[in-house]
C-alpha positions in Angstrom: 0.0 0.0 0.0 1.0 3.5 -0.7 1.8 5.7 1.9 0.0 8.6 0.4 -3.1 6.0 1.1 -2.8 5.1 4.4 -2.4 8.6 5.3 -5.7 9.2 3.3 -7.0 6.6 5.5 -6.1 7.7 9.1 -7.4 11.2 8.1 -11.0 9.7 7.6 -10.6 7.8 11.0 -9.8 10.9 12.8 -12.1 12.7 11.3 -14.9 10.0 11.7 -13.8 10.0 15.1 -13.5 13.9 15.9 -17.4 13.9 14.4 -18.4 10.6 16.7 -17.0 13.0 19.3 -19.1 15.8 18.3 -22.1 14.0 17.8 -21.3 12.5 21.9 -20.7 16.1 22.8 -24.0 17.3 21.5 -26.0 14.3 22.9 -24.2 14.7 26.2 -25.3 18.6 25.7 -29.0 17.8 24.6 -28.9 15.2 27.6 -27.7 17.5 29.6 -30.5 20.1 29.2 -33.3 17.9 29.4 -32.2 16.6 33.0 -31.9 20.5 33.5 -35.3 21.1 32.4 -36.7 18.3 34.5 -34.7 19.4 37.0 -36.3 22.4 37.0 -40.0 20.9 36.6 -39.2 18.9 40.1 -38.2 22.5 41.6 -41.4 23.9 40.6 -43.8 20.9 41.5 -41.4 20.9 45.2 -42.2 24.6 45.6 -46.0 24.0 44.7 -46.2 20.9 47.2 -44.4 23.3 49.5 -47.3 25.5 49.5 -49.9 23.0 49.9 -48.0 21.6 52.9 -47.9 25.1 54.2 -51.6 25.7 53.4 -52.7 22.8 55.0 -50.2 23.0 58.1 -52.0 26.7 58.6 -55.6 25.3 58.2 -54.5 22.2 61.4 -53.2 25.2 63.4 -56.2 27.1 62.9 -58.7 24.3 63.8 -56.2 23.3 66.9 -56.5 27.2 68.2 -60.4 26.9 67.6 -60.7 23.4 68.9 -58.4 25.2 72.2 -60.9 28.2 72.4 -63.7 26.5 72.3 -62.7 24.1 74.6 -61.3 27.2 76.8 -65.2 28.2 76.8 -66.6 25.4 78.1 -64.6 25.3 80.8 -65.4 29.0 81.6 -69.2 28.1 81.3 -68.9 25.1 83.6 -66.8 26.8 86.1 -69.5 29.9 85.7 -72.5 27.0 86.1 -70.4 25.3 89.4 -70.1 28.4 90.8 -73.7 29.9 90.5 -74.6 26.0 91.7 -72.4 26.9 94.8 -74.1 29.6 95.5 -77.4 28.5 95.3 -76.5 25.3 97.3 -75.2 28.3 100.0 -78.1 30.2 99.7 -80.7 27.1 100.1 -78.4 26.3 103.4 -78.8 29.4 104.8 -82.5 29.4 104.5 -82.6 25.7 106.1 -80.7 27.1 108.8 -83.6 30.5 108.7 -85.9 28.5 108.4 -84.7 26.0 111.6 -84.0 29.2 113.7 -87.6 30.0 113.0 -89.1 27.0 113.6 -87.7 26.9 116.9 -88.8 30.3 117.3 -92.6 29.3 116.8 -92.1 26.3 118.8 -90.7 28.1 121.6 -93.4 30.9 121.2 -96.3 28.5 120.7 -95.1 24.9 122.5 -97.1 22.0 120.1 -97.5 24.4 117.1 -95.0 22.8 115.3 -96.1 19.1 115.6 -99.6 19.6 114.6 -99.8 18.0 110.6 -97.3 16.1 110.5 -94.8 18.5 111.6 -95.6 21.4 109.6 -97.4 24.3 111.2 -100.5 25.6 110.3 -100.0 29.5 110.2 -102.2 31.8 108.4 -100.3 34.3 105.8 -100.6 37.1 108.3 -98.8 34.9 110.8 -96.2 34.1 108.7 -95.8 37.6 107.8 -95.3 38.4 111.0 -92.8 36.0 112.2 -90.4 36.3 109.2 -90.8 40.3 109.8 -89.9 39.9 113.6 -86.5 37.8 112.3 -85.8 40.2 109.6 -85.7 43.1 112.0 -84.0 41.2 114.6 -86.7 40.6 117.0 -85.8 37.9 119.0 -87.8 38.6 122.3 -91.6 39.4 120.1 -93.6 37.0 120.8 -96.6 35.9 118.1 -100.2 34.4 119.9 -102.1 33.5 117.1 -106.2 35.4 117.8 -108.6 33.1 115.8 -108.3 32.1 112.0 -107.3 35.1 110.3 -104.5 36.9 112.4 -101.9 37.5 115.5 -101.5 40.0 118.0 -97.6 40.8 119.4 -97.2 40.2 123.2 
């Protein structure tokens, strides 16, 4: 073989193989730009996700809070509702405790009164009226005789 030939010949293999190399090059550049582009695609679809995540994060606090405030209510209203039920449970004791001071009162006014009926007396309005007056003002030594049916005279 000539020399001029084989010369001929390794020019065309370099030059097949500097274009292989370009063609690789470029591939490796087109390859490389589509995984940048999707790259990019899985940024944005992150940063979207991102949002939701913080969307829905905000809408859990907000339901906790209003889940904690209403809950925050009910307790106000039942220790509002335990209180006023204290204080009527206070207020009914101290008119047992009235009413015992003026049962004795009658009894020890008018010895027997008391028993008659079962235990309950049997005043007329205008007697009771009386004896709850004489323990509102503090009476202690009025005495009540009941007159007849329809009233009482003070002693």
């Amino acid at each position: 073989m000539d020399t001029w030939l084989i010369i001929v010949i390794v020019i065309a293999v370099l030059i097949v193989l500097a274009l292989v190399a370009l063609a690789i090059t470029k591939r490796g550049g087109v390859s490389k730009e589509r995984k940048r582009e999707q790259a990019l695609e899985h940024l944005r679809e992150a940063e979207l996700l991102a949002a939701r995540a913080d969307k829905e994060q905000a809408l859990a606090d907000e339901q906790a809070a209003r889940a904690r405030r209403e809950r925050a209510e009910v307790e106000e209203r039942t220790a509002l509702a335990e209180r006023e039920a204290h204080e009527h449970t206070v207020h009914a004791q101290q008119e047992r405790s009235m009413a015992a001071e003026l049962k004795a009162k009658a009894e020890k006014l008018a010895p027997g009164l008391a028993q008659s009926e079962g235990g309950h007396a049997r005043l007329e309005d205008g007697d009771r009226r009386e004896v709850v007056e004489g323990h509102e003002a503090g009476r202690q030594d009025d005495a009540v005789r009941p007159e007849g049916p329809h009233g009482a005279t003070r002693a």
